[in-house]
N, C-alpha and C positions, 0 to 999 in steps of 0.2 A: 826515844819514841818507840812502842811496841809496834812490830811486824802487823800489817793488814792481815784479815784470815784469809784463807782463800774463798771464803763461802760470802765474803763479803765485800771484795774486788767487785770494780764495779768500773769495766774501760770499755776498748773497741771489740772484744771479743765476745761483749753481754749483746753487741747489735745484730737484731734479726731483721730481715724484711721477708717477707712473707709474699706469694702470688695473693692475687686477689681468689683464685677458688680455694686455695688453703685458709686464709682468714674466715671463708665459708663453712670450709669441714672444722679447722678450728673455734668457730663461735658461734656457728649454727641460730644461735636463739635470736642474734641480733638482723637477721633476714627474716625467718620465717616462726618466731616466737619460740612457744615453747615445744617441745620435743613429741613428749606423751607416748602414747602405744596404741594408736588408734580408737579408745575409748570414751573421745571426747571429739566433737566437731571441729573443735578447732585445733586438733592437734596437726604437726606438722606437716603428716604426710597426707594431710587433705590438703593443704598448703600448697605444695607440691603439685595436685591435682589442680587446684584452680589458679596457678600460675601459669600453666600450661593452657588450660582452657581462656584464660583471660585473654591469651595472644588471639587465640582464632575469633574470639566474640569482637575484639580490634579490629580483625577482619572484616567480619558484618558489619558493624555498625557503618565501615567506609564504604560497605557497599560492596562489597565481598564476600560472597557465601551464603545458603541457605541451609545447609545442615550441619552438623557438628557429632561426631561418632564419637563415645566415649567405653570401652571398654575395660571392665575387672577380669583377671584371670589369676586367679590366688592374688599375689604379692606384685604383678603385673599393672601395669595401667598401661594404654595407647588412649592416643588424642589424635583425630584424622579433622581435620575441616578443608573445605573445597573453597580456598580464598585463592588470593594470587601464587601464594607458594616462597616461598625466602628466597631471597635472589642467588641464583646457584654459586658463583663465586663467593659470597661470603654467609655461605654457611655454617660453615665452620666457626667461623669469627663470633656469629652472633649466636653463637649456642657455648662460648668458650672465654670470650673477653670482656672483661668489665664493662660498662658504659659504651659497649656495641648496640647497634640497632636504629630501625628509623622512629622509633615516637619520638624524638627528637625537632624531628622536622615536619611543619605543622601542613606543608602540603600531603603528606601519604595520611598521618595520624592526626585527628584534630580533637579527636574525646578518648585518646586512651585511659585505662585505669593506672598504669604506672607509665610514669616519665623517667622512670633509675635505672633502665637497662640492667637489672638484676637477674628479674625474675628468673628465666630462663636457665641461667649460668648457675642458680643458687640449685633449681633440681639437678642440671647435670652434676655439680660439683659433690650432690647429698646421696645421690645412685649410684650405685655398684655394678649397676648395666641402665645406660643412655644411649637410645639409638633416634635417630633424625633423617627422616627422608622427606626433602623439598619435590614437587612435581610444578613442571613450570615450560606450556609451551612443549610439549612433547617429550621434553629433558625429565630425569632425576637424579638426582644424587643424595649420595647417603653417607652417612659419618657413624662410626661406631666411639662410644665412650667408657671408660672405666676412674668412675672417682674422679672426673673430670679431665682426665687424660684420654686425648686421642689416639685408639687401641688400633684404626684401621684408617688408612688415611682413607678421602671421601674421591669414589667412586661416581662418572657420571654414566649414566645408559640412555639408551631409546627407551620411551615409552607409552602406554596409548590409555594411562589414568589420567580423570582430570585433574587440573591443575589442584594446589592446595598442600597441602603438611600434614604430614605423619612423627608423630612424637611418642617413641614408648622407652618406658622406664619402671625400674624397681628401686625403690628404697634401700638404701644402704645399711644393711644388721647390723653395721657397727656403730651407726649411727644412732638408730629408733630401732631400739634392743627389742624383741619379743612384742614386735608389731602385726595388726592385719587389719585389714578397712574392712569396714561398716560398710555393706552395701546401700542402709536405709540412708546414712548421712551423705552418700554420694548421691543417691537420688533427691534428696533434700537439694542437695546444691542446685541439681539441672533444675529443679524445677523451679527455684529462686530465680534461675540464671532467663528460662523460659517465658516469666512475667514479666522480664522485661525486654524483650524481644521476640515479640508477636511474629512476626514472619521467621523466625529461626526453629528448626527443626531438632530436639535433643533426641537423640537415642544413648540409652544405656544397657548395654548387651542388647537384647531383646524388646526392651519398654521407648515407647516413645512419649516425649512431655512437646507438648505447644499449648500455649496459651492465646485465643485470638484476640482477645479484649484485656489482655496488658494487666496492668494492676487492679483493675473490676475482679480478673478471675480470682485472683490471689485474695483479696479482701470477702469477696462471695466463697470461697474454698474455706478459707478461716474462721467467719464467724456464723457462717449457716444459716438456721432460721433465729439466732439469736438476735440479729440485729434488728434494732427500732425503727428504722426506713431505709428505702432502695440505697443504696453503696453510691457515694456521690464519686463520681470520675469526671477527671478533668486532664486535658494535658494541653502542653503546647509544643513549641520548636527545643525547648531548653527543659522542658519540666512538665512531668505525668503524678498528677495526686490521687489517692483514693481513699473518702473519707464515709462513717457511718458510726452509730452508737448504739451500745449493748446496755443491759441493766448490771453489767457485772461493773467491779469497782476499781479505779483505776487508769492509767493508757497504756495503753499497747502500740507500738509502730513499728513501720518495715521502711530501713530508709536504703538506700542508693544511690553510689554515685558511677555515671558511667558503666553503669551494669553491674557493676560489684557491692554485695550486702557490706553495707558498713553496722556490725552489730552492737556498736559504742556509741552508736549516733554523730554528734559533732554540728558542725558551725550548721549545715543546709536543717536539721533535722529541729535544732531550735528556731530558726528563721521559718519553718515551716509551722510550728506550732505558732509563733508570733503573729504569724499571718492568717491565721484560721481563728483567731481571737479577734484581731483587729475587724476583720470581716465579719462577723458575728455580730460586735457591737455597731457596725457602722449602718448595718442592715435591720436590726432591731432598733436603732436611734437609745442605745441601751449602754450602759457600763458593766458587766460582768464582768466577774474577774478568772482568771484564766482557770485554777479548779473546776470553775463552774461548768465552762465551757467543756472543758477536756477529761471532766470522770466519766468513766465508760466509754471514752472516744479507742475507738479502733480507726489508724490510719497510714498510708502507705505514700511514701513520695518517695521520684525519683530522680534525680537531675543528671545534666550532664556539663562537665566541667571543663575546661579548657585545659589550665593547670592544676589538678588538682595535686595539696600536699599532704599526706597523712602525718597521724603523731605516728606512727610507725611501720616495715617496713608488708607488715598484715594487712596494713590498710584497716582498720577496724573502725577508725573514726577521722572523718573529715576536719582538717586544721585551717583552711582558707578561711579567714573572716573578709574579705570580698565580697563573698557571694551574699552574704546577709539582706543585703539591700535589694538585689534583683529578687531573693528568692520569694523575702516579705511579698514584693509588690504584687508579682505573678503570682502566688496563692491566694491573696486577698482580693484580686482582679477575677480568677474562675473561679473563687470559693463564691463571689461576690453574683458574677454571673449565674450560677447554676441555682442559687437563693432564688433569684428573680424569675426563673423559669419554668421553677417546679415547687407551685408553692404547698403541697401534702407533704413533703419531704421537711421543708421548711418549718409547717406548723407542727410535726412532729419532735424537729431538731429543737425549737424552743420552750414542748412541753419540756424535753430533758431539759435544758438548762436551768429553769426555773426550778423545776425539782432537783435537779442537784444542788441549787443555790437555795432553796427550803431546807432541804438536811444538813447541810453548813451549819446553818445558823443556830439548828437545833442541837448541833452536834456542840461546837463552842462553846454551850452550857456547861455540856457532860463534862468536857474538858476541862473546861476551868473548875470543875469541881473535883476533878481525878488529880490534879495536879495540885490543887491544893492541899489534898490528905496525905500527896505522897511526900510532897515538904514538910509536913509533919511528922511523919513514920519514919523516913527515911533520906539521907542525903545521897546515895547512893545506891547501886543497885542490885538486892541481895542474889547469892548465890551467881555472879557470874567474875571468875576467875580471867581477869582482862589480861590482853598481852601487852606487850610495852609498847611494840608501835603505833595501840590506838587511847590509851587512855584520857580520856576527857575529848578526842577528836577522831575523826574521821578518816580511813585508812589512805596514808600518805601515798603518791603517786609513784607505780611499779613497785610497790612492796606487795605480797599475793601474802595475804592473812585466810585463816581460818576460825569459826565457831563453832565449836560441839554444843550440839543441846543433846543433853542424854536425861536420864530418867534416874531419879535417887544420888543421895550420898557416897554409895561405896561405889558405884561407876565413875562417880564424877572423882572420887580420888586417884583411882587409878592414874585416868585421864591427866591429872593435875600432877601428879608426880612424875611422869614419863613424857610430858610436851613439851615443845618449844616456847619454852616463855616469849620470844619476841613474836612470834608470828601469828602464835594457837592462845584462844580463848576458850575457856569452858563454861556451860551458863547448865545450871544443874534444876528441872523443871521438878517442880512439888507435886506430885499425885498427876493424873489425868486431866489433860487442858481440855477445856468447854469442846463440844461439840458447836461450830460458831457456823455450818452452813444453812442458808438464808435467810441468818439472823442481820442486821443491821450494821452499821460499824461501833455503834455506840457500843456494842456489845464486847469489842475490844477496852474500852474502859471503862469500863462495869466489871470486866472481871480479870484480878488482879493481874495472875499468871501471865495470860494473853498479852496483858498493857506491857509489864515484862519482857517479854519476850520482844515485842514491837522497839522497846526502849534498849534493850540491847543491841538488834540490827539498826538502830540510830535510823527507822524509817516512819518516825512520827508527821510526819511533813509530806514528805514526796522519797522515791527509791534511789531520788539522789544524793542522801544522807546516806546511805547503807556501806555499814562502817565494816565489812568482812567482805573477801571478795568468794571465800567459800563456806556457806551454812551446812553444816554436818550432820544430819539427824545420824545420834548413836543411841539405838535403843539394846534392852535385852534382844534375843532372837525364840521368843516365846510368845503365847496370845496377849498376853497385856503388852509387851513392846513391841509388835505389831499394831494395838489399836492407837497408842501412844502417837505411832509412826504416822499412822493413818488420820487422826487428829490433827498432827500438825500441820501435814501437807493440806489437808479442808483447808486450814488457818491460809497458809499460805497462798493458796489457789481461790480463796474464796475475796481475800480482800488487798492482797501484792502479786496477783497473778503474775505480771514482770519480772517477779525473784525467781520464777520457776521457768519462764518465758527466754529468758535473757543467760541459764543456764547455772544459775549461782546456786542452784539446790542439789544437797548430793547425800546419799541414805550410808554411811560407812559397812564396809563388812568386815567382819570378825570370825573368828574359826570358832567352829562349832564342837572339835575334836582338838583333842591331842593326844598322838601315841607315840610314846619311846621307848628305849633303851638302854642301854648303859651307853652305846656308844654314838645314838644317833634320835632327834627328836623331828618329829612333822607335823606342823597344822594343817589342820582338812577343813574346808569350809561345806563341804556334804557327806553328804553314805560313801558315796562312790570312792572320794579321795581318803577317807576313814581305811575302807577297804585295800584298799591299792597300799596304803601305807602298813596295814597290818599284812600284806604280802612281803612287800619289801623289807620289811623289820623285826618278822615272828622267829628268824633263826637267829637274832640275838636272844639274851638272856632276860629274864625278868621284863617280860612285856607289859606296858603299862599305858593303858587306855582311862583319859576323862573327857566328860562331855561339860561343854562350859555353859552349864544350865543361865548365866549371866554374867554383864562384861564384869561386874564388881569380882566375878571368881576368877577374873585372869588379874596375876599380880601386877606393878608396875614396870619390873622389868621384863616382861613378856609384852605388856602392852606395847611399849615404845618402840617397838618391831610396826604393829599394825598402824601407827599412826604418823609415821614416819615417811622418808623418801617414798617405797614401796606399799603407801597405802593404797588398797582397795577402795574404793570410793565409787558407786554406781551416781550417774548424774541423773535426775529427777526430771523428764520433760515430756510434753502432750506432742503428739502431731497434729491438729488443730487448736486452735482457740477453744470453738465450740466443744472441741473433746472433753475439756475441764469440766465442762457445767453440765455435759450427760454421765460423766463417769460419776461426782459427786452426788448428783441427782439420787443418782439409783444408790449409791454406795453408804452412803451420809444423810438421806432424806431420808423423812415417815413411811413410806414404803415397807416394813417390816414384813408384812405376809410376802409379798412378790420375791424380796431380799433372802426370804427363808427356804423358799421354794425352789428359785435358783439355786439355793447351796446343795440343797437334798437333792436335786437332781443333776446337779455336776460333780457331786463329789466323788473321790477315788478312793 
């Protein structure tokens, strides 16, 4: 019998056990998702941010606290709130041990957002400097951390701050490589965090967010003078809704649970929709069916949960199906009430359904006649290069897929030769897609491209078909793949506002330059880095500068650099609702004189 290898022994000396803060530094993604560099909202060390913030809003909601301090200082974060303060003996504990803490116990915490004792431990354990000052009753004490090791044992004093916690921290470089926060996306947070606690005070550095009327302000801030009648609000002991309807196309929601944005939705956010239909028809004595009801619906609920469990450790989306039942009743209860007491609003809310349920039927037509040329033409769907996880279906659960739409052939080869066949899709658009803003929807199948395209993101139905979790616009970086660019976001913004809404749209970048050498090559994605590189490189030999007039001029194996782990990828998003439909307005409407006037007088 041949000798075992060594590389392939497999006894008591393969067994590890691990602390619970190293399986943290070790698998990071499984606590607080994915990593990123601050370029995205949900990247980690916003994570970080609102797990620390989520403790002290715990605070208020029990009735603890009326302000909450959050400060940025470069790569710095501190979290100050004026609650009871961590109980001075085990501070330590609960900023350092698994499954430490009281949301545990339903007398201190009765609506926390996390019941896993993590939070906490996961930023100490992800920071390279964690410091913790409880004040409690005159007392403080402080703990200093490194990497989740305690660097300084914890100290108590006299002192005459009021009660509450102090939390500051920096992200770990070794962790989130060539990271820095967004200022806007942190003030994005407060001010999410702000509509749903009226009486709570946010400061960030300087700015202060309160919101007095809850989810009213948040829906009145959103969709401005777009909306069709007054913003219906309603709340109770367990649940705050706020509902209103736009002429754009589609839904839009803001849900929450326990004060935290669940931006995946989940179990409360379909029981809420189910309930705002039910009521509908029970009030009209009518059967609509939920499209009808819900295109151009702008709406916001909130609840708060007992236990609530997420699909993950983000919280992104509510997994309870419990609450289905309470939440139906109570929406359809005050959606039901507020019908009866304001009847302008009312008779507004039913001109829209009716017209939306008028364009349905008209639209069915179109459809069944788009779909039947295309069983004709064609069984599948030209020009897009599908990856293998989504063929004939819908992007399987925690697989992160991508789609390029670029422009022409010799783009779309590059693309196709240097991708990930499992993950990356390429869908290669014919010529300039329609100008489609305030045309109708029919207008998506009427014209071929458009249907295409719609038929690729598998969003012929609703955005819960949408079979990529990231849409790629890769155009040239020239005036036609600019308007190209510009066209399609219309498309997008004009009739899935939710792809653009919910974060799924992203513009790629590509370098504009390349200069080398014999011994050393740079891509510049402007003048400035062009420059900087012809400094650093011009005392080699045979200097050699090109400008990549288009993506078709970068080969394939230069490509798969920029589409890879280290891609560039800007994500596409409005800060209001109402933003989309004045930006287009002016950008994308008849307006030609005004449009032209503008440019001549802004130009550089």
């Amino acid at each position: 019998m041949a000798k075992e290898s060594t590389a392939a022994v497999y006894d008591e000396s393969k067994i590890t056990t691990l602390s619970s803060l190293e399986h943290i530094r070790l698998r990071p993604g499984m606590y607080i998702g994915r990593l990123g560099n601050g370029t995205h909202p949900n990247d980690g060390i916003y994570v970080l941010v609102k797990e620390i913030i989520d403790n002290s809003i715990d605070e208020h909601i029990m009735g603890y606290g009326k302000r909450i301090r959050v400060k940025l200082d470069g790569k710095r974060v501190s979290v100050r709130d004026f609650g009871r303060g961590i109980p001075l003996g085990k501070l330590v504990d609960c900023v350092s041990i698994i499954n430490t803490g009281a949301k545990y116990n339903d007398d201190v915490f009765q609506f926390s957002i996390g019941l896993n004792g993590v939070g906490t431990k996961a930023v100490n354990s992800l920071s390279h400097l964690f410091k913790i000052t409880s004040y409690r009753l005159s007392t403080k004490v402080e703990a200093k951390f490194h990497r989740g090791t305690l660097v300084s044992p914890a100290e108590e004093n006299a002192t005459d701050e009021p009660d509450g916690t102090l939390v500051e921290f920096e992200p770990d470089p070794e962790i989130f490589v060539n990271y820095s926060y967004q200022y806007e996306y942190v003030k994005k947070l407060l001010k999410n965090y702000s509509y749903l606690n009226c009486e709570l005070n946010f400061y960030l550095n300087r700015e202060k967010f309160r919101a007095k009327n809850g989810l009213y302000d948040l829906l009145t801030e959103e969709v401005g003078e777009s909306r069709l009648y007054e913003v219906i609000h309603c709340k109770s002991d367990r649940i705050e809704l706020a509902i209103t309807h736009t002429d754009d196309y589609g839904e839009n929601y803001f849900s929450y649970v326990n004060g935290h944005y669940t931006s995946d939705g989940g179990s409360h956010l379909s029981a809420f929709r189910e309930g705002i239909l039910k009521a509908v028809n029970e009030f009209f004595k009518s059967n609509y069916q939920g499209p009808d009801v819900r295109d151009g619906l702008v709406g916001a609920v909130a609840v708060r949960v007992k236990e609530p469990v997420f699909e993950s450790q983000t919280k992104n989306k509510l997994g309870n199906t419990d609450v289905r039942g309470w939440i139906v009743t109570e929406t359809k209860r005050l959606f039901l009430d507020f019908l009866y007491k304001n009847p302008e609003s009312t008779e507004k809310l039913q001109k829209k359904v009716q017209t939306n349920e008028r364009l349905r039927r008209e639209l069915s037509n179109v459809k069944k006649a788009v779909r039947d040329r295309t069983k004709k033409t064609a069984l599948v769907i030209p020009k897009l290069k599908d990856c293998k996880y989504h063929l004939g279906d819908k992007h399987p659960k925690g697989v992160e897929s991508t789609v390029f739409l670029t422009e022409g052939q010799s783009a779309g080869g590059s693309l196709v030769s240097c991708r990930d066949v499992m993950t990356q899709a390429i869908f290669c658009l014919k010529g300039k897609p329609l100008n489609c803003w305030n045309q109708g929807r029919d207008a998506i199948y009427k014209n071929e491209e458009l249907y295409n395209v719609m038929k690729v993101l598998g969003l012929e139905e609703s955005l819960d078909g949408l079979r990529y979790n990231k849409v790629v616009i890769a155009t040239d970086a020239d005036v036609d793949g600019f308007h190209i660019r510009n066209l399609l976001l219309t498309f997008f913004l004009h009739y899935f506002e939710g792809l653009v809404l919910n974060g799924h749209v992203y513009i790629l970048e590509t370098p504009l330059f390349r200069v080398r050498n014999q011994k050393a090559t740079q891509y510049c994605y402007s003048n400035q880095e062009k420059e900087e590189a012809i400094a650093e490189l011009k005392k080699g030999k045979q200097l050699e500068i090109t400008r990549f007039k288009g993506l078709g001029e970068i080969s394939p194996n230069e490509f798969g650099q920029f589409i890879g782990t280290d891609m560039r990828a800007t994500k596409v998003g409005v800060e209001h609702i109402h933003d989309a439909r004045d930006l287009l307005t002016f950008y994308m409407g008849k307006n030609t004189d005004t449009r032209k006037r503008y440019i001549m007088e802004n130009l550089i």
